[in-house]
FIMAR-152257 format. One record per residue (C-alpha): chain; residue number from 1; residue in one letter; x, y, z. Coordinates in Angstrom, 1 decimal. Last residue first. Example, Ala and Ser with C-alpha at 12.3 -4.5 7.8 and 13.67 -1.06 7.14 Angstrom:
BEGIN
> chain_n_res_u_v_w
> A_2_S_13.7_-1.1_7.1
> A_1_A_12.3_-4.5_7.8
END
This chain:
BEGIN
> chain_n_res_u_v_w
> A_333_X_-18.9_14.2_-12.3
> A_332_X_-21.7_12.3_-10.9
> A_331_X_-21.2_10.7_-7.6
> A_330_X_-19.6_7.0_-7.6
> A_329_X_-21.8_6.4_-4.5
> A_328_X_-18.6_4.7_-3.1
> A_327_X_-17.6_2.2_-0.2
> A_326_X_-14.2_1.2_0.0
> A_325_X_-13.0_-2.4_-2.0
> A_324_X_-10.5_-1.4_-3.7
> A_323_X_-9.6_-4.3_-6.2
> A_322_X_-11.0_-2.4_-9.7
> A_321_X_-9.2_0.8_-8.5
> A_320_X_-10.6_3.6_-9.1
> A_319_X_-10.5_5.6_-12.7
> A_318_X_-8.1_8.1_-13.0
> A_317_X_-5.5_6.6_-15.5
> A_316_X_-8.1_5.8_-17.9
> A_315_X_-8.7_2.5_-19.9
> A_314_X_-11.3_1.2_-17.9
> A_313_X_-9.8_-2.3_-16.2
> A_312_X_-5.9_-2.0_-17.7
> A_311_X_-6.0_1.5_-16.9
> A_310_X_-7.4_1.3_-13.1
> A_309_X_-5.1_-2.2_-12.8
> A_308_X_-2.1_-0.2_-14.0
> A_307_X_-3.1_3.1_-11.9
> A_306_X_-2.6_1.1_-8.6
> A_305_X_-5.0_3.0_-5.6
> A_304_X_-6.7_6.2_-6.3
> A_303_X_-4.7_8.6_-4.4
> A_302_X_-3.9_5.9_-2.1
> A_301_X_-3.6_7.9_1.5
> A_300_X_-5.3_11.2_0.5
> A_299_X_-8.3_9.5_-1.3
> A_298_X_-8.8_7.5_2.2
> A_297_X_-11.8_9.7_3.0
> A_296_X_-13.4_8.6_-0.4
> A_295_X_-15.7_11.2_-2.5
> A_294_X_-13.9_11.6_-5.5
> A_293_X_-12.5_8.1_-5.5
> A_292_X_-16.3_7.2_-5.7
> A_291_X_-16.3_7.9_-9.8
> A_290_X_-13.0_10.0_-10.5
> A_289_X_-10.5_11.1_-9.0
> A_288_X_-7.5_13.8_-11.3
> A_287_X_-4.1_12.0_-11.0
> A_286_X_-1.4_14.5_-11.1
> A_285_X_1.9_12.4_-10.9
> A_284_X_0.2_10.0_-13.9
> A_283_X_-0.4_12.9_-15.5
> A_282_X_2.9_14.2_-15.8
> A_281_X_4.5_11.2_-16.3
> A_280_X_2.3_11.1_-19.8
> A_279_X_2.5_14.5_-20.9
> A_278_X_6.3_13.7_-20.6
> A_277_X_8.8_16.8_-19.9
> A_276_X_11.1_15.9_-16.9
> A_275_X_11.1_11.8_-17.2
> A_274_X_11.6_12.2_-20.7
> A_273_X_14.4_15.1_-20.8
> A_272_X_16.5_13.2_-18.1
> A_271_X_15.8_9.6_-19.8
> A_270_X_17.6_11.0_-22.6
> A_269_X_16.3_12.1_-26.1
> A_268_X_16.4_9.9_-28.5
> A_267_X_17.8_6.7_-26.7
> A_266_X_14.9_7.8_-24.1
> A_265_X_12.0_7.8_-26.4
> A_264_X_8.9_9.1_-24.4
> A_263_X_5.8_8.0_-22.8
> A_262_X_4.4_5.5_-24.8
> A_261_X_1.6_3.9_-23.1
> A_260_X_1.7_0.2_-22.7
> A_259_X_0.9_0.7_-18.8
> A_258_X_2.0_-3.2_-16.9
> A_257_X_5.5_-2.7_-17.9
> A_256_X_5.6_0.7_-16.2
> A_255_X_5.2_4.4_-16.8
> A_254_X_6.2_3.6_-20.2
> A_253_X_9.9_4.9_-21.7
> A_252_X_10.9_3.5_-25.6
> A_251_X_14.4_2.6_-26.0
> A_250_X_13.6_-0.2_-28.3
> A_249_X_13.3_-3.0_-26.2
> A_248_X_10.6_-1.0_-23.7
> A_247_X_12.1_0.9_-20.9
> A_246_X_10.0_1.0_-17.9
> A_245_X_9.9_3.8_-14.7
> A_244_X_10.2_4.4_-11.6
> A_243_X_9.8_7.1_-8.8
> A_242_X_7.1_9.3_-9.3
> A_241_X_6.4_7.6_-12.8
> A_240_X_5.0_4.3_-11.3
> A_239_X_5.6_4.4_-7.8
> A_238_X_1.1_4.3_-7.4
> A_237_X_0.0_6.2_-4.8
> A_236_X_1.7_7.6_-2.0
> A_235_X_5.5_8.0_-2.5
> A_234_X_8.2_6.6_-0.7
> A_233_X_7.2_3.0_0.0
> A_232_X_5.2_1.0_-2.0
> A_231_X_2.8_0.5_0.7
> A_230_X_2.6_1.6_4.4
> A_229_X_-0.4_0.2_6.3
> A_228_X_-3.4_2.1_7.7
> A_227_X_-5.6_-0.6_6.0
> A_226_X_-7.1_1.8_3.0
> A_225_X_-3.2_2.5_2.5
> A_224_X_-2.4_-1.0_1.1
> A_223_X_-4.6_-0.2_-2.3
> A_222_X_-0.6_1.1_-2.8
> A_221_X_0.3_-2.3_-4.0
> A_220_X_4.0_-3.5_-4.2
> A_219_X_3.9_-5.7_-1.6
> A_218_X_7.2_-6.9_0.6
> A_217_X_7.7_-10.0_2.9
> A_216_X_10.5_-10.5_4.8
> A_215_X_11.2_-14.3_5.5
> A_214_X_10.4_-16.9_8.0
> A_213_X_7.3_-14.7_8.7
> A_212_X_6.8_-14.1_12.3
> A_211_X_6.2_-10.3_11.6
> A_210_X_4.2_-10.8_8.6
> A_209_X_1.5_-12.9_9.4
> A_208_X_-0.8_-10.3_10.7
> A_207_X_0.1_-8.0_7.6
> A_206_X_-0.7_-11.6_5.0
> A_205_X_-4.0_-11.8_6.4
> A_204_X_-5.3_-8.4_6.6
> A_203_X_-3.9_-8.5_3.3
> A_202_X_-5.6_-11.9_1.9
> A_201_X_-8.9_-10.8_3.4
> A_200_X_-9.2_-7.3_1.7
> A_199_X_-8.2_-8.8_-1.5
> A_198_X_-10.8_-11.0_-1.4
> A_197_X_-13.3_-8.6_-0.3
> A_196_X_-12.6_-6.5_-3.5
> A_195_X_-12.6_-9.9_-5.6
> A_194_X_-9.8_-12.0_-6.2
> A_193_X_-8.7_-12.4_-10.0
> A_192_X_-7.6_-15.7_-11.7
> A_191_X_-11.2_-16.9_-13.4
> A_190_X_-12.8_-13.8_-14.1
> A_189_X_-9.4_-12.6_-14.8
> A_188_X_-8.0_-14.6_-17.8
> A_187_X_-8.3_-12.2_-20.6
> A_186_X_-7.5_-9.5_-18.0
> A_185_X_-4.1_-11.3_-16.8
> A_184_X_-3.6_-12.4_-20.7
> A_183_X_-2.8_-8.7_-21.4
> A_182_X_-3.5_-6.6_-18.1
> A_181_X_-5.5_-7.6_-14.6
> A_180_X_-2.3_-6.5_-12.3
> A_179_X_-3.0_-9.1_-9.6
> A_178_X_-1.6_-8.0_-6.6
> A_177_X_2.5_-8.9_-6.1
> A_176_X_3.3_-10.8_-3.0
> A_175_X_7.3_-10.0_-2.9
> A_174_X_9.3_-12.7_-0.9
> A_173_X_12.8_-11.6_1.0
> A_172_X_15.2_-13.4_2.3
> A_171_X_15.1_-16.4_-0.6
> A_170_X_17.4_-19.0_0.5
> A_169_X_15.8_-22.4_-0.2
> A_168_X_13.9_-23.0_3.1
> A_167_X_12.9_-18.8_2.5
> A_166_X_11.2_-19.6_-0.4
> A_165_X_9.2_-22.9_0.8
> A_164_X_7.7_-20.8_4.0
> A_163_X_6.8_-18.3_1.8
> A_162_X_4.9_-20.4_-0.6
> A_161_X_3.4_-21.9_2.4
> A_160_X_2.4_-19.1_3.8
> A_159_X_1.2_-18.1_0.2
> A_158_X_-1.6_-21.6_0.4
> A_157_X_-5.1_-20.3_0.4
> A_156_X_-4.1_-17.1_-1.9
> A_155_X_-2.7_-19.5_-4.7
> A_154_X_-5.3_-21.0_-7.4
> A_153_X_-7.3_-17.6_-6.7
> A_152_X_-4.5_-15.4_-7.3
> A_151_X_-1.6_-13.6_-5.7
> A_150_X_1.5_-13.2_-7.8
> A_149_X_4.6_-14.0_-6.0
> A_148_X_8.0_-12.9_-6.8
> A_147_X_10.8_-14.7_-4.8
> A_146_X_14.1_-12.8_-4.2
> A_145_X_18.0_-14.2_-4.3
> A_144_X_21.0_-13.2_-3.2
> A_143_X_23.9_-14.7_-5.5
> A_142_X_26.5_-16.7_-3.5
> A_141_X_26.4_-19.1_-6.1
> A_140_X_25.3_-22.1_-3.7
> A_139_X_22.5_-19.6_-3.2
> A_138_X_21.8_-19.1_-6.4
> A_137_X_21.9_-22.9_-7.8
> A_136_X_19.5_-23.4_-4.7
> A_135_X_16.8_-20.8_-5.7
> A_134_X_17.2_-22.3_-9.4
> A_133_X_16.8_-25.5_-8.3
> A_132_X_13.5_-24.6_-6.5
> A_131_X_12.3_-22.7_-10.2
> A_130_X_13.4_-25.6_-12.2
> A_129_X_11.5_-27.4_-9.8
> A_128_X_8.3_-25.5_-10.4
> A_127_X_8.7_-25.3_-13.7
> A_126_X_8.1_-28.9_-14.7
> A_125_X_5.1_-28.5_-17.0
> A_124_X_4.8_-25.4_-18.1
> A_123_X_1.7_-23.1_-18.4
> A_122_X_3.1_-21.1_-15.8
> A_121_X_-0.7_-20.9_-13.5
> A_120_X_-0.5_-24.8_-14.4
> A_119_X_2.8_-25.2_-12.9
> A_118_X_2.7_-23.8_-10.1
> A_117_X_-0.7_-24.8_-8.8
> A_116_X_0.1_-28.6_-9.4
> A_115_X_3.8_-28.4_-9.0
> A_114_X_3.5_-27.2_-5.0
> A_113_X_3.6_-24.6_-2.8
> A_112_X_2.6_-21.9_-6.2
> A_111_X_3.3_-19.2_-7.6
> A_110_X_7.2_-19.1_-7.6
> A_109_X_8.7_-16.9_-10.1
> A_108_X_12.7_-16.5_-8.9
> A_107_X_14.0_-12.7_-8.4
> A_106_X_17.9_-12.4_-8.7
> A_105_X_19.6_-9.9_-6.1
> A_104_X_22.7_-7.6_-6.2
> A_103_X_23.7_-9.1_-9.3
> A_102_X_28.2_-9.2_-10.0
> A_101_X_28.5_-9.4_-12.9
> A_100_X_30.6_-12.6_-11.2
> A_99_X_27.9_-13.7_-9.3
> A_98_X_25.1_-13.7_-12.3
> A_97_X_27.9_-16.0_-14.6
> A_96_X_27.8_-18.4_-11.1
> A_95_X_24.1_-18.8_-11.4
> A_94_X_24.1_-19.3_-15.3
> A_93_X_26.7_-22.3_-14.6
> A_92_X_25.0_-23.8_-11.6
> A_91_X_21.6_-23.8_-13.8
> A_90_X_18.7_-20.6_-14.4
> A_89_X_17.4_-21.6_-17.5
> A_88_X_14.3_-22.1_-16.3
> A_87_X_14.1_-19.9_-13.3
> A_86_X_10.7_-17.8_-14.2
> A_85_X_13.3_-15.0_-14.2
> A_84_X_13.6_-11.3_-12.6
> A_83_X_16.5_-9.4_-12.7
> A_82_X_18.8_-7.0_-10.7
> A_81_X_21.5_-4.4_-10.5
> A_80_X_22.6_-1.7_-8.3
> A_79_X_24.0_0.8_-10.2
> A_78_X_27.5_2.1_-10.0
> A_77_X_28.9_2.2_-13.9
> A_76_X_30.6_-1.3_-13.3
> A_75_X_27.1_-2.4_-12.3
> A_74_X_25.1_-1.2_-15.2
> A_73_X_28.4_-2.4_-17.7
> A_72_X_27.6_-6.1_-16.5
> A_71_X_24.3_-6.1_-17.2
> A_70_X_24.6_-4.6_-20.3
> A_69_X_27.5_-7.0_-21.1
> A_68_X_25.3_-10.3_-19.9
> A_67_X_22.1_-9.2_-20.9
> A_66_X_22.8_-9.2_-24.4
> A_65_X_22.7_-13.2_-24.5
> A_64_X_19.0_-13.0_-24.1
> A_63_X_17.1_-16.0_-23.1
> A_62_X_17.9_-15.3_-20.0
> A_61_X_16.5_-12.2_-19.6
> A_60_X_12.3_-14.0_-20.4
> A_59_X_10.7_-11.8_-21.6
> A_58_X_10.7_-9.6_-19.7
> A_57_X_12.5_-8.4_-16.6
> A_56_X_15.7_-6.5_-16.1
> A_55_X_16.0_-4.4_-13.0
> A_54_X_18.4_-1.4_-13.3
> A_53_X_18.8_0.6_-9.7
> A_52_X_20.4_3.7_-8.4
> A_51_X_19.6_6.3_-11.6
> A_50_X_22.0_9.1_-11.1
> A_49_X_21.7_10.8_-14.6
> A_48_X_25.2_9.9_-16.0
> A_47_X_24.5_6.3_-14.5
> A_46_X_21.3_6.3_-16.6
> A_45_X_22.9_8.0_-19.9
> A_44_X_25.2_5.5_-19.6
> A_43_X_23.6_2.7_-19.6
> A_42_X_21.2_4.0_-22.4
> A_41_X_24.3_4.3_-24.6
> A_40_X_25.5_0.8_-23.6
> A_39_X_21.8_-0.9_-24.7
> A_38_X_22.9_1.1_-27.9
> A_37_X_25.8_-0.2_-28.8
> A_36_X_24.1_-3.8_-28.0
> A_35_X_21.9_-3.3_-30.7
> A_34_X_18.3_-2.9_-30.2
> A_33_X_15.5_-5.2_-30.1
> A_32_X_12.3_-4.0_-32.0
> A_31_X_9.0_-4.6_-30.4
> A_30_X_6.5_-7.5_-30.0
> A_29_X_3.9_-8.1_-27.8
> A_28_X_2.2_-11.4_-27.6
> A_27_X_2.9_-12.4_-24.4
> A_26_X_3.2_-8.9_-22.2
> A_25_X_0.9_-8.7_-19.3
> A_24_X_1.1_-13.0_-18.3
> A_23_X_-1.6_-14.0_-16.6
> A_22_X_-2.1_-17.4_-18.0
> A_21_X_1.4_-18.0_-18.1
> A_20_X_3.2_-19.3_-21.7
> A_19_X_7.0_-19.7_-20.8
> A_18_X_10.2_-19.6_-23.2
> A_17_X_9.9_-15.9_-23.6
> A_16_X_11.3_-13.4_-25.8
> A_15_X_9.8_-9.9_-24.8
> A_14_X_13.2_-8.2_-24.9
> A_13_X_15.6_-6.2_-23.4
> A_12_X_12.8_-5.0_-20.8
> A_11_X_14.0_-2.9_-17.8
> A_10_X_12.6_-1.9_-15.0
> A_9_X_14.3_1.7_-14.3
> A_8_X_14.7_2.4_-10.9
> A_7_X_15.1_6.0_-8.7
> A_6_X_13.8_8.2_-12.1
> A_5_X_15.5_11.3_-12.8
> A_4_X_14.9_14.7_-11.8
> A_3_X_13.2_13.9_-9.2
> A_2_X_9.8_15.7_-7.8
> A_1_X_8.9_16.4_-4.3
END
């Protein structure tokens, strides 16, 4: 099953940031911001083409004082909208300005249980609190709120805890996000990144745990499969260009935030004509194996595990996944 328009765009306004994180996909990159006009074409072209959720991500949103009539025209047009910040900026008075656009949900960085590993993963001294505060600014606010999670050497031993922390301070729902190994992530990934077995460990882990968890916990890695368990949801294999997809600041389309491949220009053309007609979507929906993918029983179930980290770690979509940790004789191709 193919639709004919993506289910979420993730959304980038801009890559402004007011952090520095050590695994961070997009610091450094730069594109062109467009004018708000604009931002309110692409709104509509999105609600015209049946597209149920916006997320905006970054950057940093908040920095951005755009967000707040795009935002505010996604919802009024029908979509269920939603953002991610590192919580910084995120005081009584943003927190009530999120309620009134109104936000269905507002994801809060926390990666660590306490300021030492929080902190120094974010590069910023103090963020941790600003992060709790932020939780409790949204929840005095009315204003659902999410925690986002990446998993990491400095954090796997204590993401109970993390979990245990989010949901004290109103957070129903806490996404463990794998390690995406891209921009600073792969600079940084001897040190940060789990190995296969690691990986393996943490999941087993964190699927036991999850029915008595204090709040739900969701993954966003499709590697999930090689356990028997369910992962993105929907789709098998990566959601990336099946189901979602990325708009850069300048109306550009990736396959997601984490793939810096061009895929189409949806101010151009219309997000119905890119998702339809990409080269790029295309292939990411028709994944040829490679190495021991070809070979693997769980092929079916994954269908090569998360394309971002196969990219980011060889530069091809079909490569296997640098976490999974099946046995392979990479047979010849």
């Amino acid at each position: 099953m193919e639709l004919s328009a993506p289910l979420t765009v993730n959304w980038t306004l801009s890559y402004r940031c007011n952090f520095d994180c050590r695994h961070c996909y997009s610091r450094g990159y730069s594109r062109p911001e467009l004018p708000l006009a604009d931002l309110l074409r692409i709104v509509d072209d999105l609600a015209s083409n049946r597209v149920a959720f916006v997320n905006f991500g970054g950057g940093e949103p908040l920095l951005d004082e755009r967000l707040w009539p795009v935002a505010r025209a996604a919802a009024e047009r029908g979509l269920r909208v939603s953002l991610n910040s590192n919580g910084w900026l995120l005081d009584a008075d943003a927190a009530r300005r999120l309620a009134e656009v109104p936000l269905a949900s507002v994801g809060i960085s926390l990666d660590g249980a306490d300021p030492a590993v929080h902190d120094r993963f974010r590069s910023r001294p103090g963020s941790f609190g600003r992060a709790v505060a932020a939780l409790d600014h949204l929840a005095a606010a009315g204003v659902p709120a999410t925690v986002s999670t990446v998993i990491f050497r400095g954090n796997v031993g204590q993401y109970r805890r993390i979990v245990e922390l989010a949901a004290a301070h109103g957070a129903g729902t806490v996404y463990l996000h794998n390690f995406k190994c891209s921009g600073r992530g792969k600079d940084n990934r001897a040190e940060l990144d789990l190995d296969p077995d690691g990986w393996r460990a943490f999941y087993e882990d964190a699927l036991a745990y999850r029915a008595g968890a204090p709040a739900t916990l969701a993954f966003d890695d499709p590697i999930l499969a090689l356990l028997g368990a369910a992962g993105p949801g929907a789709v098998k294999g990566s959601t990336c260009g099946k189901l979602s997809l990325h708009l850069e600041p300048d109306g550009v389309a990736t396959p997601c935030g984490f793939i810096p491949v061009e895929a189409g220009d949806v101010l151009r053309d219309g997000v119905a004509t890119v998702w339809a007609d990409s080269p790029v979507l295309r292939k990411m929906r028709q994944k040829t194996p490679t190495g021991k993918c070809r070979s693997c029983a769980s092929l079916d179930a994954c269908l090569g595990g998360c394309t971002a980290r196969a990219f980011a770690a060889t530069g091809s979509f079909d490569a296997p996944d640098p976490h999974c940790w099946a046995p392979g004789d990479d047979p010849p191709a």
